[in-house]
N, C-alpha and C positions, 0 to 999 in steps of 0.2 A: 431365301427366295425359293420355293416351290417351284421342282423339275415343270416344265408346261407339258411333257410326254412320259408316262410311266407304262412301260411293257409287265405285260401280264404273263408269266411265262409256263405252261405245263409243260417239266423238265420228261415226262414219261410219254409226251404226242410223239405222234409218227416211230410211234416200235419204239418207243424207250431213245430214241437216238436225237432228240430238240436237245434235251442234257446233255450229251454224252459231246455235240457236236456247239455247245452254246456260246465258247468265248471264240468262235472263227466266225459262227452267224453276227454274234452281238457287233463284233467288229467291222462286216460288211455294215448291218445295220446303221453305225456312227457314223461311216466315209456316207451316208446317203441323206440320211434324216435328222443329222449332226447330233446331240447331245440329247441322253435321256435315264431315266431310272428304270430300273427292272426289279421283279421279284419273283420265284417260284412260287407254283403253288406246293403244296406239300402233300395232299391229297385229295380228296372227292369234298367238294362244298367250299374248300379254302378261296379260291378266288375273289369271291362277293366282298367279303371282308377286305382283299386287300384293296380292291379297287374302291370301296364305302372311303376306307383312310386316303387312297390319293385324292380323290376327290374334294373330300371335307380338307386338303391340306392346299387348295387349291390349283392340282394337275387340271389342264384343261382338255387335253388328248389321252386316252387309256386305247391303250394296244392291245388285242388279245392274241396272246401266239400258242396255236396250240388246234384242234381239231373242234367240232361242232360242239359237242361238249362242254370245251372248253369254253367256245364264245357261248354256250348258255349260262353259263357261271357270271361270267362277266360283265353280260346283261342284266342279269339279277343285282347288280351289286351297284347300278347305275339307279336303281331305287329301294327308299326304304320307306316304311310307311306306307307304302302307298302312293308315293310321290318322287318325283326324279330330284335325286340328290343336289347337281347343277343342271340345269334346264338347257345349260349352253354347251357344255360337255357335249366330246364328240366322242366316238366309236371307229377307229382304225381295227384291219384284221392284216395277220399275216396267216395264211393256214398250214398248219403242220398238223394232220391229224389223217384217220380213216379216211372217212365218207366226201368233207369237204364239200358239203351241197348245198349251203346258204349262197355261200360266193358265186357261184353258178347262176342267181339270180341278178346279186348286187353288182354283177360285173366286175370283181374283186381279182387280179392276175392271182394265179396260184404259186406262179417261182415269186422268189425271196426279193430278188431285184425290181419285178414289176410291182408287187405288193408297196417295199416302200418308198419306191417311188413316188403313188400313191402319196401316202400319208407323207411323202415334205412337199405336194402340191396341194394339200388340204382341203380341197373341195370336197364338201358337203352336201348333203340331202335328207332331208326331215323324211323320216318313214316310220309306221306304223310297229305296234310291237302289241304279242296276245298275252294275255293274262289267265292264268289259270287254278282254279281252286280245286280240291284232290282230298282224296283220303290217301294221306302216306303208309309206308309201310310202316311205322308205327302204331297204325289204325287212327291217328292224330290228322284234324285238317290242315293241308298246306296251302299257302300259295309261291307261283311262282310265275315267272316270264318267259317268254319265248318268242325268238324274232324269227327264227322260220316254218318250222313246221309240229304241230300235235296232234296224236291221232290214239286211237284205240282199237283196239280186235288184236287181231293174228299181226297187226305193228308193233305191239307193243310186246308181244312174244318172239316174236324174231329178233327186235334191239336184244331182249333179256338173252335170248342163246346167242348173238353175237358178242356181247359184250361179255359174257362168260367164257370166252373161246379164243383164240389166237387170233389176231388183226393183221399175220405175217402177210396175206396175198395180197394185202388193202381192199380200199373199199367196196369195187365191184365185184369181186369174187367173194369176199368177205360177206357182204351184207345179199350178191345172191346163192349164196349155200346156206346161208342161215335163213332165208324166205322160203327154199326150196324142200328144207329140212322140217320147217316150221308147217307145210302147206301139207305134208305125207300126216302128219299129229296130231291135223289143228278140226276142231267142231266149230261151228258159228255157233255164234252166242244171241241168247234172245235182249235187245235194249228198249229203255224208253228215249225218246228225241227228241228235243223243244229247239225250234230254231226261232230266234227272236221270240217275237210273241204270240206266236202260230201254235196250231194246238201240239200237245203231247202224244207222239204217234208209237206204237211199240212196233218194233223191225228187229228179222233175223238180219245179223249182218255177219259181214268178213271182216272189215275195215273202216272207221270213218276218220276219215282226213280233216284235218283244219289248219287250213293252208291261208298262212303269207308268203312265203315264199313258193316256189315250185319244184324242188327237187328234196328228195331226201334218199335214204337207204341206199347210198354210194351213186347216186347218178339217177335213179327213178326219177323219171319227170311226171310225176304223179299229177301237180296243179297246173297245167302249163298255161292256161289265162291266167293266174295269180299274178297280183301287183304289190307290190311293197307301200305303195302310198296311195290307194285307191280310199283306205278306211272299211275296206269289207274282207272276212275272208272267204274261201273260196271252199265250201263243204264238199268233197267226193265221197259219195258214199258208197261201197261197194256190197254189197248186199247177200243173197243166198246164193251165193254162189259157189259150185261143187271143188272137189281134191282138182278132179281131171280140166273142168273148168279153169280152173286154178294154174296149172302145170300150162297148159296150151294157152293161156295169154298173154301169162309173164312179160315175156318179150313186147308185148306193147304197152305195159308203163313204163317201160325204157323209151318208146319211143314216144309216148305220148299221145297216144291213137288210142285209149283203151276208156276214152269218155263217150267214144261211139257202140260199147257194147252194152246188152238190154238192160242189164244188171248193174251197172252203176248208171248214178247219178249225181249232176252240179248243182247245188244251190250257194248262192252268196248271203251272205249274212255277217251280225255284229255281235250275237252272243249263240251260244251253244249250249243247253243242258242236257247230260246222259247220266242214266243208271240201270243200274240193271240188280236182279237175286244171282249173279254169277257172278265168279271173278273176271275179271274182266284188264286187263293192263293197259299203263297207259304208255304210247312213247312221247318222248318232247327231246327236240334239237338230237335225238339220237342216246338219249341218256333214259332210265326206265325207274322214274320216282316213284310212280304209285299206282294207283286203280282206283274203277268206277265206285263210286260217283263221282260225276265233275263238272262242273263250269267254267267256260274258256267265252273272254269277255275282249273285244276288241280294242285296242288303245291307242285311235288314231294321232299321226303327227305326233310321237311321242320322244324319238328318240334322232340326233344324227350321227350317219355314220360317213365314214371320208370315204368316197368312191367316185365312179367316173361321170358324177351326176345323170346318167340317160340309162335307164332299164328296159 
């Protein structure tokens, strides 16, 4: 008989210590959400896989425990082909990681007790999930998913120095020294932009967001009208905008005030095309796969995850 809940474990989330601390968690975990299978991952990409075999063995609940990351891995792995593995499969999170800024949308508790809670109360809600096609660093095309947030410019260089660097302060500090680091360095890059099927505009930009969720980089409320089940996402584009520009506004994508300034702008939309003759990085859920070109395709009502049904 096939566990009906299989955790997804990265032993290295939150400083290396989800491992280090895993049979005192696991055991709160049982006294809450009674009986379940677990597995680590073992390194970068292993997750997919494991969650592909619970699935196909018939688990009905997959857990991801572990940081944004992590749950982009685990996402992935809830389709193959091109298709969701089981359709009915649900998506439970506990988060042990950095950033932690999907759950900030989903309404997901952060401590371990409210989390699974959660998931032995099982409610559900069907939400949207993006799709995205890339040039790997391979120079090979990928695809891959993502349930909160993709973007490129100076995002996808600041993931790559943070995730090269120590994660000791966590995320807010973590991910703004690596923006702040990233913004004294960084050039705008010239793009081409096709939103839906509107024309191909070429723009210097900073940054463009492609947002379901609305936070990313430890707490940035980058998207803050983003919906998880609207079926559009939420394009900010931030545009030629200067170093010193840059330094003096920070502070308001933390607060979410920073779509009233001249230089960005909201459009919603269902697909997304970019390229550009520069290099160009992309980030997605906090992790740094690839670079421009790319197409980021919206897939609505794709996926459910166990949360407090109201966003």
């Amino acid at each position: 008989m096939p566990s009906k809940i299989t955790l997804v474990v990265n032993p290295v989330s939150a400083n290396r210590t989800t491992g280090k601390e895993w049979p005192q968690i696991a055991a709160r975990l049982k006294s809450i959400i009674g009986e379940f299978t677990w597995e680590f991952t073992t390194g970068p990409d292993t997750a997919p896989a494991i969650v592909r075999k619970a699935l196909k063995a018939g688990t009905e609940i997959i857990v991801a425990v572990g940081g944004d990351g992590t749950l982009n891995e685990v996402v992935n792995g809830f389709f193959e082909e091109g298709r969701p593995i089981n359709p009915k499969a649900s998506l439970g999170i506990i988060a042990r990681g950095t950033g932690t800024d999907f759950i900030k949308t989903a309404k997901i508790p952060k401590d371990l007790d409210g989390a699974a809670k959660l998931i032995a109360e099982g409610v559900t809600k069907r939400i949207d999930v993006g799709r995205a096609i890339f040039k790997g660093h391979s120079g090979k095309e990928m695809t891959r998913y993502f349930l909160n947030i993709a973007d490129f410019g100076i995002g996808g260089e600041t993931v790559s120095r943070v995730n090269r660097t120590t994660k000791v302060f966590g995320g807010f500090l973590s991910f703004l020294w690596g923006a702040t680091v990233t913004i004294l360095m960084w050039e705008n890059k010239r793009v081409s932009l096709q939103i839906d099927n509107g024309p191909v505009e070429e723009k210097i930009v900073q940054n463009v967001v492609i947002a379901n969720g609305q936070y990313f980089g430890g707490g940035m409320w980058v998207a803050p009208r983003a919906e998880l089940s609207d079926g559009f996402f939420d394009i900010v584009i931030f545009g030629e905008i200067s170093r010193g520009e840059s330094l003096r506004n920070i502070n308001q994508i933390y607060k979410g005030t920073h779509l009233d300034i001249d230089k960005v702008s909201l459009i919603r939309g269902k697909k997304v095309r970019a390229f550009s003759e520069e290099r160009v990085l992309i980030d997605m859920d906090g992790e740094q796969p690839g670079t421009l070109p790319a197409s980021f395709e919206m897939l609505p009502d794709s996926l459910s995850i166990i949360c407090k049904g109201v966003f």
